[in-house]
GUPAMI-700967 format. One record per residue: x, y, z of N, C-alpha, C, O in turn; residue in three letters. Coordinates in steps of 0.1 Angstrom, whole numbers, plus 2048, in hexadecimal, padded with zeros to 3 digits. Layout:
+-----+-----+-----+-----+-----+-----+-----+-----+-----+-----+-----+-----+---------+
:  nX :  nY :  nZ : caX : caY : caZ :  cX :  cY :  cZ :  oX :  oY :  oZ : residuo :
+-----+-----+-----+-----+-----+-----+-----+-----+-----+-----+-----+-----+---------+
:   X :   Y :   Z :   X :   Y :   Z :   X :   Y :   Z :   X :   Y :   Z :     ala :
...
+-----+-----+-----+-----+-----+-----+-----+-----+-----+-----+-----+-----+---------+
//
This chain:
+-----+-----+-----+-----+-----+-----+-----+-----+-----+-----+-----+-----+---------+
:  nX :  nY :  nZ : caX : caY : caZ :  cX :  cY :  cZ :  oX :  oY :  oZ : residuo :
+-----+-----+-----+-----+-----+-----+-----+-----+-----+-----+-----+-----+---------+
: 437 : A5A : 813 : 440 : A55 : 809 : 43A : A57 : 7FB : 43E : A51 : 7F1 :     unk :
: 432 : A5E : 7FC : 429 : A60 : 7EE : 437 : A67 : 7E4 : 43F : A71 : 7E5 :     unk :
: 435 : A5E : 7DC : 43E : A62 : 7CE : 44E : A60 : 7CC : 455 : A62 : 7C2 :     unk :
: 450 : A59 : 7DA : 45E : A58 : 7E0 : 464 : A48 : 7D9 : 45C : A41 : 7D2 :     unk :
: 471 : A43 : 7DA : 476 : A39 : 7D8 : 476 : A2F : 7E2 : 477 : A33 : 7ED :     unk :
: 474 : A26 : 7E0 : 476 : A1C : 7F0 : 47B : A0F : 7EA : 477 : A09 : 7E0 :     unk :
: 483 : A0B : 7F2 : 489 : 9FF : 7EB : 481 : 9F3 : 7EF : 47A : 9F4 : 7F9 :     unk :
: 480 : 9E8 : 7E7 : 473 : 9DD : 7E8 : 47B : 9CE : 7E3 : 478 : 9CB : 7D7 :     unk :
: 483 : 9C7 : 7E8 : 48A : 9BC : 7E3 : 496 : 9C0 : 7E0 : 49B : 9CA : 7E6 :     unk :
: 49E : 9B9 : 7D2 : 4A7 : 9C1 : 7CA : 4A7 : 9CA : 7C2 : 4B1 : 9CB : 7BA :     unk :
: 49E : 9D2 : 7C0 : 49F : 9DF : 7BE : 497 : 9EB : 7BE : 48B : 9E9 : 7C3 :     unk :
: 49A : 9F7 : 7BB : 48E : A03 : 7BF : 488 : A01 : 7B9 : 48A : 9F9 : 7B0 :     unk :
: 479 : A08 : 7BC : 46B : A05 : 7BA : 464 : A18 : 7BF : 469 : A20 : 7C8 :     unk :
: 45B : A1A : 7BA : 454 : A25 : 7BC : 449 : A25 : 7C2 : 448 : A1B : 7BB :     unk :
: 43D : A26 : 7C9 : 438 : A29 : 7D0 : 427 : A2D : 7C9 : 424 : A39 : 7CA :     unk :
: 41F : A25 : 7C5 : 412 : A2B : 7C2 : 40D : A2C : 7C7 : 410 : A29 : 7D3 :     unk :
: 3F9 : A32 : 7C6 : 3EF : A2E : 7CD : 3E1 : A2F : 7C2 : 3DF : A33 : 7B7 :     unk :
: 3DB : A27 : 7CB : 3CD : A29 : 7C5 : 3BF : A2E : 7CC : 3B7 : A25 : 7D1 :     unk :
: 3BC : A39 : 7CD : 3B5 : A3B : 7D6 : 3B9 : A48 : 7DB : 3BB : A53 : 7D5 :     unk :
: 3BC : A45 : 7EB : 3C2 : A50 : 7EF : 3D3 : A52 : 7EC : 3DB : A4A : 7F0 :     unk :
: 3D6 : A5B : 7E6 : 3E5 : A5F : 7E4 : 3E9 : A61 : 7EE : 3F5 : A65 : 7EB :     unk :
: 3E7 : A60 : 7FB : 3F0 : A64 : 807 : 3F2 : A59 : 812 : 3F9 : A5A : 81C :     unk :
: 3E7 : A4A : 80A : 3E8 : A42 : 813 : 3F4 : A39 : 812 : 3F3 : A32 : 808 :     unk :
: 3FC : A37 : 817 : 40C : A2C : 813 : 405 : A1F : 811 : 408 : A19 : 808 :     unk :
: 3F8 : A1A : 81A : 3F8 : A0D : 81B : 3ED : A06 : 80B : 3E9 : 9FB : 808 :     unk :
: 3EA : A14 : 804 : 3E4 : A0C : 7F8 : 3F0 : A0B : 7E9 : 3ED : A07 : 7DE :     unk :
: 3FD : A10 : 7EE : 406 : A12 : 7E9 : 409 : A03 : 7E1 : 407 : 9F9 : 7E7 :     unk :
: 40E : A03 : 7D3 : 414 : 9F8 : 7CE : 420 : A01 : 7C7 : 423 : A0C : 7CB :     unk :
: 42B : 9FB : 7B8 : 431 : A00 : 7B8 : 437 : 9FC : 7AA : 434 : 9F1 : 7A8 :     unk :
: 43F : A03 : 79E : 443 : 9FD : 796 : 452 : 9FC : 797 : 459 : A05 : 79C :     unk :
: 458 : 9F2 : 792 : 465 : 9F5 : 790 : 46D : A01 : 788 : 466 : A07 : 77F :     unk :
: 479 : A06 : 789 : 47C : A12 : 784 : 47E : A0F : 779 : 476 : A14 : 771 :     unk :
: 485 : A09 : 776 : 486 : A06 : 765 : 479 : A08 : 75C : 478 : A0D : 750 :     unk :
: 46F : A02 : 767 : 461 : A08 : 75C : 45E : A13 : 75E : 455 : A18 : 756 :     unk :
: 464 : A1B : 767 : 45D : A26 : 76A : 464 : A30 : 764 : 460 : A3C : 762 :     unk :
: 471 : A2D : 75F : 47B : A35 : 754 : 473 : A36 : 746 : 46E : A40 : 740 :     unk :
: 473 : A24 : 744 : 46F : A1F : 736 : 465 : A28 : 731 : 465 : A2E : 727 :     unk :
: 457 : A28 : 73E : 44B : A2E : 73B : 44E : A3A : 736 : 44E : A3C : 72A :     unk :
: 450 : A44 : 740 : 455 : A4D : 739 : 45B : A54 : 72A : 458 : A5F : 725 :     unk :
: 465 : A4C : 725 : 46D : A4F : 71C : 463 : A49 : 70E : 462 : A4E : 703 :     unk :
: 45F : A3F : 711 : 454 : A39 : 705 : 44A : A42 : 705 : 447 : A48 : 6FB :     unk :
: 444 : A43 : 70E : 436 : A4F : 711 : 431 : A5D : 715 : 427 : A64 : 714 :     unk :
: 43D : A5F : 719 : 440 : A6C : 723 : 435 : A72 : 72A : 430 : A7D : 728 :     unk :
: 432 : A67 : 733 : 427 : A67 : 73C : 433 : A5F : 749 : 439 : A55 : 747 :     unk :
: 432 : A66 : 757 : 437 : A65 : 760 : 42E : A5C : 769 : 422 : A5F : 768 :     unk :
: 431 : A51 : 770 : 427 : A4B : 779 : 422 : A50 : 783 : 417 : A4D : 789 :     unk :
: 42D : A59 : 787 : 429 : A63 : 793 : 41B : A6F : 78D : 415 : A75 : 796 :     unk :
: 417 : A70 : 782 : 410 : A79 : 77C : 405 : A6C : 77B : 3FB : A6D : 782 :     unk :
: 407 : A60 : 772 : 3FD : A56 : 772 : 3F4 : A51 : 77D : 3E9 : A4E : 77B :     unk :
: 3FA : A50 : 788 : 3F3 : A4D : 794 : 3EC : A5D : 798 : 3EA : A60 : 7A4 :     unk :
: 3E9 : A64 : 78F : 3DE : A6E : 793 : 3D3 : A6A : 78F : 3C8 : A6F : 794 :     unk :
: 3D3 : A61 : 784 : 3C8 : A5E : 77C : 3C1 : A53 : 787 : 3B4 : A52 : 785 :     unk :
: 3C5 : A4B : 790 : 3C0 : A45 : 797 : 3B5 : A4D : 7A3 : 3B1 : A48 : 7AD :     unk :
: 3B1 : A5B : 79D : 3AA : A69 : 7A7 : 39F : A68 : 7A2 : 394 : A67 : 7A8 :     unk :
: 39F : A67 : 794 : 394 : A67 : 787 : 384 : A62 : 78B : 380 : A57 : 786 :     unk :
: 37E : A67 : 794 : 36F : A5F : 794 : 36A : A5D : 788 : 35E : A5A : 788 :     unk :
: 36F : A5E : 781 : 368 : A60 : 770 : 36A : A56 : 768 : 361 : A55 : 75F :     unk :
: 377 : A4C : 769 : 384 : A47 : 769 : 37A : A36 : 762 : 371 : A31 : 769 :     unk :
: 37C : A33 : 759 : 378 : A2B : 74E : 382 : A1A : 74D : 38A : A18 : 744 :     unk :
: 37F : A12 : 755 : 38A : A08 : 758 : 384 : 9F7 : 754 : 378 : 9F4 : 755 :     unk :
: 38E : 9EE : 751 : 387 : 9E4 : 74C : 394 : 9DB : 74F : 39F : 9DE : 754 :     unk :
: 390 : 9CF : 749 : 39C : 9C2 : 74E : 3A6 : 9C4 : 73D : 3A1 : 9C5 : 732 :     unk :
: 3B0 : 9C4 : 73F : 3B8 : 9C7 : 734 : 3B6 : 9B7 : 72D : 3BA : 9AF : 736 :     unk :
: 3B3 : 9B0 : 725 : 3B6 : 9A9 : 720 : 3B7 : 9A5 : 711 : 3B1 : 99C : 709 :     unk :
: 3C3 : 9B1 : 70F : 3C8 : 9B2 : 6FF : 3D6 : 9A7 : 701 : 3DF : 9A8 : 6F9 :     unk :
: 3D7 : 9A0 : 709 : 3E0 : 998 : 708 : 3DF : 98D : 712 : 3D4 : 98C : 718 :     unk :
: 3E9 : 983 : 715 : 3E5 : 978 : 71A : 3EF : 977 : 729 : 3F8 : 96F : 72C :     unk :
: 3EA : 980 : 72E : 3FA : 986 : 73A : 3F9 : 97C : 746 : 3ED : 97A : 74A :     unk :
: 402 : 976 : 74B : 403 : 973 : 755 : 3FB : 974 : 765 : 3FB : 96B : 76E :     unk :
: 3F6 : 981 : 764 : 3EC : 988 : 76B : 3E6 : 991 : 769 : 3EA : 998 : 760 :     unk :
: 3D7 : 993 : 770 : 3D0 : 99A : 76B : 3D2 : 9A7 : 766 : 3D1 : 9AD : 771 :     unk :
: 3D4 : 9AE : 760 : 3D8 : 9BE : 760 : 3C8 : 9C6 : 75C : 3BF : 9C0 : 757 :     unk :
: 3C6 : 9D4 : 760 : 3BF : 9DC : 75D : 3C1 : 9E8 : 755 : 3CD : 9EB : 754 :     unk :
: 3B9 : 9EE : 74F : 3BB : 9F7 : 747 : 3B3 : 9FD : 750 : 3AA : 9F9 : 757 :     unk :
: 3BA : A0C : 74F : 3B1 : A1D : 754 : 3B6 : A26 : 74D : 3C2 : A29 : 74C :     unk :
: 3A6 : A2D : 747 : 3AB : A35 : 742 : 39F : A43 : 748 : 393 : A46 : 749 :     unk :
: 3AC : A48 : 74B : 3A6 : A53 : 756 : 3B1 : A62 : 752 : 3BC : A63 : 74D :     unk :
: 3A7 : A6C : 759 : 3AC : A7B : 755 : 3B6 : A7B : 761 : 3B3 : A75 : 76B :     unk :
: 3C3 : A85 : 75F : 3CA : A89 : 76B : 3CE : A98 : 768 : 3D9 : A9B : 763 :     unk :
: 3C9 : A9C : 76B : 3CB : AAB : 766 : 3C9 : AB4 : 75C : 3CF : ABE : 759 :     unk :
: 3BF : AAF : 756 : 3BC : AB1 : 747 : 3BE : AAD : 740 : 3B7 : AAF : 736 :     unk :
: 3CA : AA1 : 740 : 3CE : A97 : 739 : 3C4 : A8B : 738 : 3BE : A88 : 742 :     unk :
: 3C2 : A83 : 72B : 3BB : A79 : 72F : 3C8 : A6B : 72C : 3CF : A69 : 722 :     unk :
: 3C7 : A63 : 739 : 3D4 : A5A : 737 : 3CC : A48 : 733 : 3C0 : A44 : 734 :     unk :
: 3D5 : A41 : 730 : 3D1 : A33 : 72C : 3E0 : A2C : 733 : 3EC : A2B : 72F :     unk :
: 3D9 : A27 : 741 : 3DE : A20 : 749 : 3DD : A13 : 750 : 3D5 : A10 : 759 :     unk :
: 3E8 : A09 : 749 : 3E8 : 9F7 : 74F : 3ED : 9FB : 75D : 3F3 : A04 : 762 :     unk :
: 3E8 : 9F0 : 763 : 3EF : 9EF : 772 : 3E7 : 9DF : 775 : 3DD : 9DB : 76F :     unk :
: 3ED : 9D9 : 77E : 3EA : 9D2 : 789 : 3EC : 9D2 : 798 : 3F4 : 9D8 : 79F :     unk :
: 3DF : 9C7 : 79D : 3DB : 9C8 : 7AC : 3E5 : 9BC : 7B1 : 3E6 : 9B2 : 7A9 :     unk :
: 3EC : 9BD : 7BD : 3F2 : 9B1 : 7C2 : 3F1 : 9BB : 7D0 : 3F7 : 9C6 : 7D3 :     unk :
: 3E9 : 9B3 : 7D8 : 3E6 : 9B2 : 7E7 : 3DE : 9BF : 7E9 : 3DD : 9C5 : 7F4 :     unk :
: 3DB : 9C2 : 7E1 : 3D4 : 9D0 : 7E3 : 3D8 : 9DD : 7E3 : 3D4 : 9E7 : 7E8 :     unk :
: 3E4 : 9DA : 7DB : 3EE : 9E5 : 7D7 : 3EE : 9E2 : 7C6 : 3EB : 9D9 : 7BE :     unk :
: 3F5 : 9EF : 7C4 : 3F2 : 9F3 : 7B5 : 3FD : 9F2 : 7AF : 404 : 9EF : 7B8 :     unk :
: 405 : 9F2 : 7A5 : 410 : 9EF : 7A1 : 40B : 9F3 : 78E : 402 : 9EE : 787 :     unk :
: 416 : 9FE : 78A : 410 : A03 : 77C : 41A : 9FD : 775 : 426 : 9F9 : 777 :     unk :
: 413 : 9FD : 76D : 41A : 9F4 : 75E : 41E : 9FD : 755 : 42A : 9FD : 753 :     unk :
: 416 : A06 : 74E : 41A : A10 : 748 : 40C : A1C : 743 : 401 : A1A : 741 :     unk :
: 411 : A23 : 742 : 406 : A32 : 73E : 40D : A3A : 733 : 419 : A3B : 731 :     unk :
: 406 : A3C : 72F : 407 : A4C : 724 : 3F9 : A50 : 71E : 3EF : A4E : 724 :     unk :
: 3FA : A56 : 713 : 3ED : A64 : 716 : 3E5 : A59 : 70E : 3EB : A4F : 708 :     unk :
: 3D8 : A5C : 70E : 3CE : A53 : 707 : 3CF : A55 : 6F6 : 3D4 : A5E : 6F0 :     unk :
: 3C8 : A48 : 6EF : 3C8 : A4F : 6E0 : 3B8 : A57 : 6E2 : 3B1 : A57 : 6EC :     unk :
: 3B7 : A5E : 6D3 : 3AE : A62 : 6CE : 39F : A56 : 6D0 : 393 : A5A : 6D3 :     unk :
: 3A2 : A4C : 6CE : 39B : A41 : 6D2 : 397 : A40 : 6E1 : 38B : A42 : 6E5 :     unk :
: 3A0 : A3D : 6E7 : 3A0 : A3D : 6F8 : 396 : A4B : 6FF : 38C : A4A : 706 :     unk :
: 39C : A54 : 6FD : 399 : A61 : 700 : 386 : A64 : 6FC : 37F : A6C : 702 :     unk :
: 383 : A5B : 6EF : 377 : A5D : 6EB : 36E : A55 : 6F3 : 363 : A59 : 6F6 :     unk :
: 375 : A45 : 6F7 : 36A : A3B : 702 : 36E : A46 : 70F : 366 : A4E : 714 :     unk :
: 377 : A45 : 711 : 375 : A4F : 722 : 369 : A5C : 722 : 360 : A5E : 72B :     unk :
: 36B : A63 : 717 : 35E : A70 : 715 : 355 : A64 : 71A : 351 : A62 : 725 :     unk :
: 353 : A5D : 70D : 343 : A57 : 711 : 33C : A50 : 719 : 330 : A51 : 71B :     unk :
: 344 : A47 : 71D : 343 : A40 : 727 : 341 : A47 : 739 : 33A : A42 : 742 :     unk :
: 348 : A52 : 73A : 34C : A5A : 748 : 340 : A66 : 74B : 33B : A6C : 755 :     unk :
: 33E : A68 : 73D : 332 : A77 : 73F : 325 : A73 : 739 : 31C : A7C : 73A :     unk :
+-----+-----+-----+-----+-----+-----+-----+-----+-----+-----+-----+-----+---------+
//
């Protein structure tokens, strides 16, 4: 079901991973609406963002630029040549993305130095 829709409560939901991409069971999932939103604000697809979860290189820390309800993380990791800047949270051991798009000039500079 890698990349697929699956319905999860009242409404569709997509399908991530972290780790292995082929495993369903490390799978979490965002709602579509964010997964529209993301896109159109960032034009970074989550289906492309969960590549960055491949990144052994991959530069990650506890997000706390804000006072969120739960923990969120920041990664910011390459997917293809791209370097992305990506929130997500853990609930049960599944991944669930919040939102991605390409890193700044800033981001892109801690990832170099930090990863190599």
């Amino acid at each position: 079901m890698v990349g697929s829709f699956c319905p999860v409560g009242s409404g569709m939901r997509i399908l991530i991973t972290r780790g292995d991409l082929d495993c369903p069971s490390n799978y979490w999932y965002s709602v579509v609406g964010y997964v529209t939103e993301n896109y159109a604000r960032h034009g970074v697809s989550f289906e492309f963002a969960k590549m960055a979860f491949e990144d052994l290189f991959a530069v990650e820390r506890i997000d706390d630029r804000h006072d969120y309800s739960e923990e969120r993380f920041i990664l910011i990791a390459m997917a293809e040549g791209v370097v992305l800047f990506v929130v997500y949270t853990e609930r049960e051991e599944r991944i669930r993305l919040i939102s991605a798009r390409r890193a700044t000039k800033q981001e892109y500079d801690d990832y170099v130095q930090q990863s190599f």
